[in-house]
N, C-alpha and C positions, 0 to 999 in steps of 0.2 A: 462533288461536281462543281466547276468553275460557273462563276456567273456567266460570263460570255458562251460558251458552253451549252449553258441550260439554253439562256434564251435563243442559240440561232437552232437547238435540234428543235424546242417546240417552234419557234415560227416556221423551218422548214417543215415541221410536220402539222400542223397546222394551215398554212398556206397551201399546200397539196390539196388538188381537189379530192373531196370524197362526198358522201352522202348529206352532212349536215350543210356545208357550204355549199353544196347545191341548192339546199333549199334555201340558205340563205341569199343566192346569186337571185335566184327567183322570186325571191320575196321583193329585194331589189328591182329587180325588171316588172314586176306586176304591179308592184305599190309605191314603189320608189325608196329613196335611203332614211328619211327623215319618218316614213310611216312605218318602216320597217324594222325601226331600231327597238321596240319594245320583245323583240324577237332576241334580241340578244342576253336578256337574261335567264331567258328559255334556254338557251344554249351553255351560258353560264354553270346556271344551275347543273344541266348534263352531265358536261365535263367532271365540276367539284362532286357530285352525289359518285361518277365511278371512281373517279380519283382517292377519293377520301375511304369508300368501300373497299376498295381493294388495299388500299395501304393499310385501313386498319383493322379490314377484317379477312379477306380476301387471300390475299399472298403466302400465307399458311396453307389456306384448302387449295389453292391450285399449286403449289410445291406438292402436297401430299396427294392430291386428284387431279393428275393433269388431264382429264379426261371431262371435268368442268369448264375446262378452254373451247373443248369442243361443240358443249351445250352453247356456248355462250355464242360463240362462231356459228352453229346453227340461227338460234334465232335472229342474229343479227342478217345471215341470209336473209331469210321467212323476211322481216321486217321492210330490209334496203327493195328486193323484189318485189313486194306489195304496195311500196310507194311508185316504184317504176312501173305498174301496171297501172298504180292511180293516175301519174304524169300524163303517161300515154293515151292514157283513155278522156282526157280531162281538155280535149282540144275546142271541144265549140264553148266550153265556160274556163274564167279562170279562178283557179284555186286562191290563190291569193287575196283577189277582189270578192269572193264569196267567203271568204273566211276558212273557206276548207284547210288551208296552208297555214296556221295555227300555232302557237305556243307549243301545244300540246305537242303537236307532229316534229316541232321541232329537239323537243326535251325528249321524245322516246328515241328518235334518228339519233343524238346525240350519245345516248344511254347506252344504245346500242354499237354505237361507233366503235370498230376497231382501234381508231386511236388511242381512245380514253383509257385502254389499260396500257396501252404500250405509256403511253405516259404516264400511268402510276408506276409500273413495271420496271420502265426500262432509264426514264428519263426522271422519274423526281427523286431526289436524296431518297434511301430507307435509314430513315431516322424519325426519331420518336415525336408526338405530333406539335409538339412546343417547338422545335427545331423544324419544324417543315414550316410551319406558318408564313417565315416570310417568302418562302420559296413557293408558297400556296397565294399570296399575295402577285406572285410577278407571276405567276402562272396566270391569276385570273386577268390580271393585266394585258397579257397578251393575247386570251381567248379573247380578250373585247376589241382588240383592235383588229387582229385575225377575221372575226367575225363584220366587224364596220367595215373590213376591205373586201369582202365577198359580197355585201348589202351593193356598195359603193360599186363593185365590179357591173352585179345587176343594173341597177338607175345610169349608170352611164350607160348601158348597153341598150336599155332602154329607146334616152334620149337621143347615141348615136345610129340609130336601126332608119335604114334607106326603105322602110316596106320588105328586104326581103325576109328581115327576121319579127316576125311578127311572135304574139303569144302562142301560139300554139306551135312555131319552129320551136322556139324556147323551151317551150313545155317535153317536144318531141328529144329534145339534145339533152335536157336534165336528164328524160325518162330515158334516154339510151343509155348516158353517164353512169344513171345510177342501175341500171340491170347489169352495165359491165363490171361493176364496184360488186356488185352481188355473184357474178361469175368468178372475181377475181377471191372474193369471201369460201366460196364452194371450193374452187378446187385450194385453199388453204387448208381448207378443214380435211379434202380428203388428203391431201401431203403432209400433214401431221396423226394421220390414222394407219400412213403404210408404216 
């Protein structure tokens, strides 16, 4: 794969909203860009732990079990929809300012992220791990800026909110965002099962 290439499929698929940068948008909005940034190696981490599993262990058992895709598409439902009910429910406090919105929350959202294998899968070289390295370098390169433009999306949205988008719109539009990211997860898993 061509340099140019790699990097405009990961930033377009990166930059696409989904689950992680949701809550990256929100971390943003609730804490701002500068308190939000230790959130990014949460995310970091995410990405390289699928990426590197699947490339080097991974890509074998789902060629030979594609039906592992399926498990994995399950939980990632379970997961994206249990956030969206926290979202929703999380209106008179915010997640963020209380801690609830987390490193943690953010490394499993990540883990589970449909992208992360389409990006070991579909977008990184399959080449052997000395030869991926620096392709694993501009990868993380671009999760981190991917990720500062979602923080940075939040904290602006923040600062430019007239009253009508208070915390708890926010709260209510992640958690809508990511229940439809969870519907759009279900019916993939049931159109790879007919």
């Amino acid at each position: 794969m061509h340099i140019l290439s790699f990097t405009a499929a990961l930033l377009l698929l990166l930059l696409t909203p989904g689950p992680t940068n949701t809550l990256m948008m929100l971390a943003g909005y609730e804490r701002g860009w500068r308190s939000s940034l230790r959130l990014i190696g949460a995310e970091l981490t995410g990405y390289l732990a699928v990426v590197l599993t699947v490339l080097l262990v991974l890509a074998p058992a789902f060629a030979a079990y594609p039906s592992m895709l399926l498990w994995v598409r399950g939980a990632a439902f379970l997961w994206v929809l249990f956030l969206s009910w926290r979202l929703w429910g999380a209106s008179a406090r915010s997640l963020a300012a209380n801690g609830e919105l987390s490193g943690r929350h953010v490394l499993l959202t990540t883990v589970l992220n449909p992208k992360a294998p389409i990006i070991a899968l579909v977008i990184m070289p399959q080449v052997e791990l000395n030869a991926a390295l620096p392709w694993l370098v501009l990868l993380s390169a671009i999760i981190v800026l991917a990720a500062s433009f979602w923080l940075l999306v939040g904290a602006v949205s923040a600062r430019g909110g007239s009253g009508r988008l208070t915390n708890g719109t926010i709260r209510k539009l992640a958690a809508t965002g990511m229940f439809g990211f969870a519907v759009m997860l279900a019916a993939s898993s049931v159109n790879a099962m007919v």
